[in-house]
C-alpha positions, -999 to 999 in steps of 0.1 A, spaced: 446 534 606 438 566 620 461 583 646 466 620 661 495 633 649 512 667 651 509 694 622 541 694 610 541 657 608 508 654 587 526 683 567 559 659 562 536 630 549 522 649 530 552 663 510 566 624 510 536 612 491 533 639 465 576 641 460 578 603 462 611 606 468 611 597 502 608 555 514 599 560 548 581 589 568 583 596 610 549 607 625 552 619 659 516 605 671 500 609 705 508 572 713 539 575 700 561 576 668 549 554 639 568 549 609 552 549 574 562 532 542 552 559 516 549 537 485 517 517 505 498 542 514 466 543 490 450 573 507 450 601 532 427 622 550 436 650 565 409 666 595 417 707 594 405 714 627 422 683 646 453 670 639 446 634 627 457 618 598 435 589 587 453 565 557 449 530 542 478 507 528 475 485 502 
């Protein structure tokens, strides 16, 4: 999945997936808002000069 998504929400998932602490992260998107399980995400990349998040689930 890849989707544009503000800074501070890349930022949030992010913190989620390195406290693990958190079920569930918000990411305001372009399209919209999606909601993230944390535990099945299996990787993130983050693009510095745009704000997109690219991640895959497991």
């Amino acid at each position: 999945m890849l989707a544009r998504v503000t800074g501070d929400s890349a930022d949030e998932l992010e913190r989620a997936l390195a406290s693990a602490s958190e079920n569930v992260v918000a990411l305001d998107a372009e399209d919209g808002r999606y909601a993230v399980a944390v535990h099945k995400v299996t990787y993130v990349k983050r693009f510095a000069r745009e704000s997109r998040v690219g991640f895959g689930a497991g």
